[in-house]
C-alpha positions as a printed Julia matrix, in Angstrom:
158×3 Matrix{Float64}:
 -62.6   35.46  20.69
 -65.14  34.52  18.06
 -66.01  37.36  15.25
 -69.44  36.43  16.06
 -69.65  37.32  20.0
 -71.5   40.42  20.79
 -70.78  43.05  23.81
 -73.99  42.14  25.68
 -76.15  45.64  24.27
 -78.62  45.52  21.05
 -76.76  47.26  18.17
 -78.96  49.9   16.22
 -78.51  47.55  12.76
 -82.09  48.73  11.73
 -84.29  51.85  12.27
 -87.26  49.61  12.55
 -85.8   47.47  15.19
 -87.28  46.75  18.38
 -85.46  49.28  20.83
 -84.2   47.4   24.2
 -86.78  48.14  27.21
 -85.29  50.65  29.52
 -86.14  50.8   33.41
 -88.56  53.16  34.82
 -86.33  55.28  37.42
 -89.1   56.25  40.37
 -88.43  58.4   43.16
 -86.94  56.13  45.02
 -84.56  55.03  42.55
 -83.91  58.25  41.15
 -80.37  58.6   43.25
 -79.01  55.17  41.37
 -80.01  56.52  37.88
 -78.4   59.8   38.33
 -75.61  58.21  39.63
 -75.04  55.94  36.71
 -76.03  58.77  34.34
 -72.47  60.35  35.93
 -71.11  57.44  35.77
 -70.55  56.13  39.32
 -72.59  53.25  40.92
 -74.29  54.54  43.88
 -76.19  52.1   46.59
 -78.89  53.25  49.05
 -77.57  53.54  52.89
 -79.4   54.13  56.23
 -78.15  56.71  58.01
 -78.59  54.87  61.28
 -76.89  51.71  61.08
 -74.83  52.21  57.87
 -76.37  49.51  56.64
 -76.26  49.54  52.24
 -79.48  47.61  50.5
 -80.46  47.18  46.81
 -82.69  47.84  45.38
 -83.79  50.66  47.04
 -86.37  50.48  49.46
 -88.68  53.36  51.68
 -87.24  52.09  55.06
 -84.01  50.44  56.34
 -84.61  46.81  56.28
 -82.33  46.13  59.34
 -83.17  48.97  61.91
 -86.34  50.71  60.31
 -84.38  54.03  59.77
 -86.03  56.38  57.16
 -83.12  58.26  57.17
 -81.99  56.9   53.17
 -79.82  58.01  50.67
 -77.1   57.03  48.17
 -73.64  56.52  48.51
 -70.97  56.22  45.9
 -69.47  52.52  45.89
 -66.32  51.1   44.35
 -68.02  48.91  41.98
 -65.83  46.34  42.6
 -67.19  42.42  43.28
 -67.78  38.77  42.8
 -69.42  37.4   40.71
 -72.22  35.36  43.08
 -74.53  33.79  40.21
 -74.83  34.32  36.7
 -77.26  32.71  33.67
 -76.59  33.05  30.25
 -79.86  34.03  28.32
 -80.26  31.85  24.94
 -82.69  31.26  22.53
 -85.48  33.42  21.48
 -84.91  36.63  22.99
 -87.69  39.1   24.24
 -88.22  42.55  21.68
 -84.75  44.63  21.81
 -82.95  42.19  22.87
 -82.17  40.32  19.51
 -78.49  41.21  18.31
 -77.39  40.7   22.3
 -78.28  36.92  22.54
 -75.98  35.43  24.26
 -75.8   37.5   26.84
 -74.9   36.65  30.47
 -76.46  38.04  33.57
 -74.7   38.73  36.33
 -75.49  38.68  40.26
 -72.55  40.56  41.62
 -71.91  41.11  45.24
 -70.07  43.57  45.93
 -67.21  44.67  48.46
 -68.51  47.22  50.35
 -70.52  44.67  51.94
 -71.79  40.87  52.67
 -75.08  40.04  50.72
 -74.9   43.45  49.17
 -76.02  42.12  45.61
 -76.34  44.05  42.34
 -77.63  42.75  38.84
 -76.27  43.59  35.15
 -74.47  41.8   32.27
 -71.26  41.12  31.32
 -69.03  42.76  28.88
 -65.9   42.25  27.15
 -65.64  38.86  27.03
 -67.93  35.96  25.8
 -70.88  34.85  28.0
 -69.18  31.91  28.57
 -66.71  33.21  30.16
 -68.5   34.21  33.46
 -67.51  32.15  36.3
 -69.11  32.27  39.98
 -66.23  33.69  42.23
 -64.44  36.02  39.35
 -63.79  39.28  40.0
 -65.95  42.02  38.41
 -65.93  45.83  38.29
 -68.83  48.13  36.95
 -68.35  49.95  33.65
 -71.06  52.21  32.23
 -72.82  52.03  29.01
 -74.62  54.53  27.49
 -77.82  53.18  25.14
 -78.87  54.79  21.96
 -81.64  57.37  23.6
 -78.4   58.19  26.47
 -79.79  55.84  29.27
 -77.05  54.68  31.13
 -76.92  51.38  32.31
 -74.08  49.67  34.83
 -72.52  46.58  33.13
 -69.64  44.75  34.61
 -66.19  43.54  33.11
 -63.37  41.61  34.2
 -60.64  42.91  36.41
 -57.27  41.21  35.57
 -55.53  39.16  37.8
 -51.97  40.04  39.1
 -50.22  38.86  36.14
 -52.54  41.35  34.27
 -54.58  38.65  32.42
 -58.64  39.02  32.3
């Protein structure tokens, strides 16, 4: 690993830097936020048809339900796409670039797809098809944001 690779999160090298743009939890994301907040990664559910979706929506999109809430998941996944972000970041996001993004899908079930960088290793390193596993990381102001790392292989290697 490279001294210069960076964990995928702005540093706070400088009071005057630009501070990295945080998500706006609504009420109908509220349940995910407070999940990661304890860290655990929680996934709206229908009642109904036990159906998971992300993001979270106002009504099941396979059977209508309104019967919604969240439900702990394992976290665990595969990496489905990725892009590495380059070049001339937006505000915030200066001392992160490289950075890759991550389109994980995760076990629980088919086409259930969430979003968030990778850590631990160089961007580089992603690869569509590795397995992934959320970790949590807590930004300067204590937003908590899932991330996802590599989970070793049988022989233990990442």
């Amino acid at each position: 690993m490279s001294s210069s690779y960076r964990s995928g999160t702005p540093g706070n090298e400088a009071a005057s830097a630009p501070v990295r743009p945080r998500p706006t939890p609504t009420l109908r994301t509220k349940g995910f936020w407070d999940a990661a907040r304890r860290g655990e990664l929680a996934i709206q559910r229908c009642s109904a048809c036990q159906r998971f979706f992300h993001p979270p929506a106002p009504i099941c999109m396979r059977c209508h339900g309104e019967d919604l809430g969240f439900e702990r998941v394992s976290g665990e996944g595969t990496i489905h796409s990725f892009s590495i972000m380059r070049g001339s970041p937006p505000p915030g996001f200066e001392s992160a670039t490289p950075y890759a993004v991550l389109a994980v899908e995760l076990d629980e079930q088919p086409g259930l797809v969430v979003m968030g960088n990778l850590v631990g290793v160089p961007p580089e390193f992603a690869q569509v098809g590795r397995r992934v596993r959320v970790v949590f990381q807590t930004l300067d102001d204590s937003f908590v944001l899932p991330m996802f790392e590599f989970i070793a292989d049988e022989s233990g290697k990442v």
